[in-house]
C-alpha positions, 0 to 999 in steps of 0.5 A: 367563079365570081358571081354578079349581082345587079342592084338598085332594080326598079323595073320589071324589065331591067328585073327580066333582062338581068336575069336572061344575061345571067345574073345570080342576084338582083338588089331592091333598095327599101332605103332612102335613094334615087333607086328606092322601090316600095315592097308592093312593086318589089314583091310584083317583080320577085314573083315574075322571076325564077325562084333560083335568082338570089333577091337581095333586100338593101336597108339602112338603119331600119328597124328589125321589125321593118326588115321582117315585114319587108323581106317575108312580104316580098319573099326576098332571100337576103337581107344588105345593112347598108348603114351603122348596124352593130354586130348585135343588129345582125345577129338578131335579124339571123342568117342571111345578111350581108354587112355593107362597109364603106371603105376609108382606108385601113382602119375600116377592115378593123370594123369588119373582124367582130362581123365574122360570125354573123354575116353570111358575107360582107360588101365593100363600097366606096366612102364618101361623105353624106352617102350610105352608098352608090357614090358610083366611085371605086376605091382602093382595091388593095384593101379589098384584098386585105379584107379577103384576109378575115375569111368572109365572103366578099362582095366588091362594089363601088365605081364598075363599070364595063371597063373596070370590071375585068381588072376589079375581078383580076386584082381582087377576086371576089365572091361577088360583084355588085353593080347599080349606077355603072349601067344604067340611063338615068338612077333605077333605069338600067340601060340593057346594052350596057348591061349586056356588055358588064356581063360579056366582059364578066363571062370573058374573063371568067373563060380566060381564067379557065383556059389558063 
């Protein structure tokens, strides 16, 4: 059953109704971004939600020392490298991390292997250029399933959206589904009503598949 996590939470009610429309996880940028949230209103937000939602950490190139200080002072659960973080970065910072890849083409599922033992899972987003991610573009979803090959758990992300999402899922099968840009209203404001038709279509599909 694949699992949903909505990132790029900014706001204490866009924190509350992913959580009542039934997402596992919510992502809190500490990087460079137009969804970027400073830890004292991150941590403010994860004390108002139940410890059983996963709260998920997303950095760029920071420092080890950064990241610890970030992820205990807001009491966050996983740690996303969304930069060029090296298989030694990951291993240093311990469990929890997700190793984010921006997917090119084929050459990049070779950068994904040295990241096995290391990473509880691995995210795929798009690739472009002068973006660490959010490009709110998907990619192609055959190497998703290449990448599925390694034995890591997968979180796709990049370009869905309500109308995607069924597909994405279908033709992938994720661990997880990651979403920011494809609901919401304006960079780090969800849009509820979008929200809650993503999780419809989610919750459809999952039922479909059950009866099969």
């Amino acid at each position: 059953m694949v699992q949903v996590k909505i990132c790029g939470i900014t706001r204490i009610a866009d924190a509350e109704k992913a959580v009542e429309l039934g997402a596992n996880a919510l992502g809190f940028i500490f990087a460079e971004s137009a969804r970027r949230i400073s830890p004292e209103k991150a941590r403010e937000i994860t004390q108002r939600i139940s410890p059983f939602i996963k709260t998920v950490g997303v950095f760029v190139n920071e420092t080890s020392s950064t990241i610890r200080e970030i992820i205990q002072f807001c009491g966050l659960d996983l740690i996303q490298l969304h930069g060029d973080e090296t298989v030694s970065d990951c291993a240093e910072l311990g469990s929890g991390i997700i190793k984010a890849f921006r997917v090119k083409g084929e050459e990049t599922l070779a950068q994904i292997t040295p990241y096995k033992e290391h990473v509880r899972a691995i995210l795929l987003d798009t690739y472009q250029k002068g973006l660490d991610g959010g490009t709110g573009k998907t990619f192609d979803w055959h190497l998703a399933c290449q990448a599925k090959k390694i034995g890591i758990p997968m979180v796709l992300s990049g370009g869905l959206h309500t109308d995607n999402v069924q597909e994405a899922v279908q033709a992938v099968n994720p661990s997880a589904i990651d979403i920011s840009s494809g609901i919401e209203k304006a960079p780090g404001v969800k849009d509820h009503e979008q929200m809650r038709l993503f999780m419809e279509k989610v919750a459809d599909f999952q039922r479909m598949e059950q009866h099969r």
